[in-house]
N, C-alpha and C positions, 0 to 999 in steps of 0.2 A: 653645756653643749655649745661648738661654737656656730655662729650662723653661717648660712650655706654660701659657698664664694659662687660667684656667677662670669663665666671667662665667654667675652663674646669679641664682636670685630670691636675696633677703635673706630670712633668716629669723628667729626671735627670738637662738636663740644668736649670731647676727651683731652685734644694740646694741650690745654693749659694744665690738668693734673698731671698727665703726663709728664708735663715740663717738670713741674712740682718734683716729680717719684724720682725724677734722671737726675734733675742738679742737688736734688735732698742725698740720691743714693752715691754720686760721684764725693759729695762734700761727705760724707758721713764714713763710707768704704772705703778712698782713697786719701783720706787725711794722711799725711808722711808718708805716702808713694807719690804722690803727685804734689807739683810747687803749692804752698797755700796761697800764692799771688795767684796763680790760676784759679783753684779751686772759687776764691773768695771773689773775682771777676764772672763768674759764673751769671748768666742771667734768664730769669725763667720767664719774663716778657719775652725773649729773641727768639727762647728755644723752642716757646709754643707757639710762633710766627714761623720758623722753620717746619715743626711738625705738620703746622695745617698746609704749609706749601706741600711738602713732601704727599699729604693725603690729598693734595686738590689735585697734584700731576702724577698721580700713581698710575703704576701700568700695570697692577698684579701682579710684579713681580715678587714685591715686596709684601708680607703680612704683619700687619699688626694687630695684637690681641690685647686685650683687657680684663684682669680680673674686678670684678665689683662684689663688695660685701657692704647690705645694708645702702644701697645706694651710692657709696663712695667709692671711686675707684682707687685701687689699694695696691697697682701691680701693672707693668707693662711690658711683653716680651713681642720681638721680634723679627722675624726672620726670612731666608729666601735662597738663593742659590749662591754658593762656595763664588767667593771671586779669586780667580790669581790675576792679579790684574784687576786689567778691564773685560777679563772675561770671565764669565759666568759657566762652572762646572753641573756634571751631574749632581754630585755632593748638594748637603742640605748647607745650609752655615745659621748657626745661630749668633743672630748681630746684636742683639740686645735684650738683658734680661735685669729689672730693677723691681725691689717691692720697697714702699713706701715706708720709711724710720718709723718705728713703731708697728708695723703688722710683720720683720722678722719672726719666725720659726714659727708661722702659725699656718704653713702649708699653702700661700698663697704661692711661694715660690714652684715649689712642689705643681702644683697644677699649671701653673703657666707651661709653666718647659713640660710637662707630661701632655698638654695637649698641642704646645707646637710640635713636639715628636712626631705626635703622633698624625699631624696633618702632612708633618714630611714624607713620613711613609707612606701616607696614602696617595701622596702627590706620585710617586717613586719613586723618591730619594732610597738609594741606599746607606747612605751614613750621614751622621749630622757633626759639623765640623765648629769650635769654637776658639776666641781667642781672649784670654783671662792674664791680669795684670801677675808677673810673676811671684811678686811679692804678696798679693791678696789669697791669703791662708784659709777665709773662710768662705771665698767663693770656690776656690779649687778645692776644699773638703765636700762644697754643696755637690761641685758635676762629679767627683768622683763617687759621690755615694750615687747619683745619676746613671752610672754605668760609664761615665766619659774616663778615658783615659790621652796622659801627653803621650802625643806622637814623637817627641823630639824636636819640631818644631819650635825656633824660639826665632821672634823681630822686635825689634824698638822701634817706639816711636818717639818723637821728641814732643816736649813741653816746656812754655818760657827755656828753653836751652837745656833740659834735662833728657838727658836719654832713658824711658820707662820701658824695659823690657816687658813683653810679653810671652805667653806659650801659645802653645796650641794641641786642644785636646780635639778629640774623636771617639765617635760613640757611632754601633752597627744598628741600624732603623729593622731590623727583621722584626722585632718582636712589637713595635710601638704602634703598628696600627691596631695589633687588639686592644691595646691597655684602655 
């Protein structure tokens, strides 16, 4: 039986795992889609000093959640309103969803994104908007088993000088606030 995951806010002692899950899941998911000079530049001091900025000047726009199994947190997703731009849509958008090397396929993913859903819909988002590296096979099999589907939507972004296409999927919030 596996032990119970426990998904609550983030809070500052969180950054530094956090950092952990993001540059573990960028270096691990993105190897050969992304430069390994970048990847391997990656740094989890900065990016848990970014996180706690990010939680010290929050406006509640922005949610972040945590899964915890067993005391360790093991998962970090996301999320807040569709930017086009610098502005902020009805749309939901989910901005980020990482589980930690080693706790793949064991449903932490699975709960993360099933209880930001479901906080979009309650918020009253009607749809929850995302954007996934175009060449990453096994996160676009995760949101489409999710209900997400690509809209057609596709943008690059660059890296050390490489152009990494992305997509963009979308998924209808009607049914997520019961789940």
């Amino acid at each position: 039986m596996t032990t119970p995951l426990h998904i609550r806010e983030m809070t500052l002692p969180d950054c530094r795992p956090v950092a952990e899950i993001r540059i573990g899941g960028w270096q691990t998911a993105y190897a050969g889609m992304i430069p390994q000079t970048y990847l391997d530049r990656l740094d989890v001091d900065a990016d848990a000093e970014r996180r706690r900025g990010y939680l010290e000047k929050g406006d509640g726009q922005v949610v972040n959640l945590v899964a915890e199994r067993r005391g360790e947190v093991v998962g970090w997703v996301c999320h807040g309103s569709y930017r086009e731009g610098e502005v902020r849509t009805d749309d939901a958008e989910l901005y980020a969803l990482y589980v930690r090397p080693g706790h793949f396929s064991t449903g932490v993913g699975h709960a993360l994104l099933r209880e930001s859903a479901r906080r979009c819909a309650t918020a009253g988002h009607a749809r929850m908007l995302l954007w996934v590296l175009k060449e990453n096979t096994r996160a676009r099999r995760f949101y489409e088993g999710h209900g997400f589907t690509p809209d057609g939507a596709e943008e690059p972004f660059e890296v050390d000088g490489v152009m990494v296409p992305e997509v963009r999927y979308v998924r209808a919030l009607r049914d997520a606030a019961r789940d």
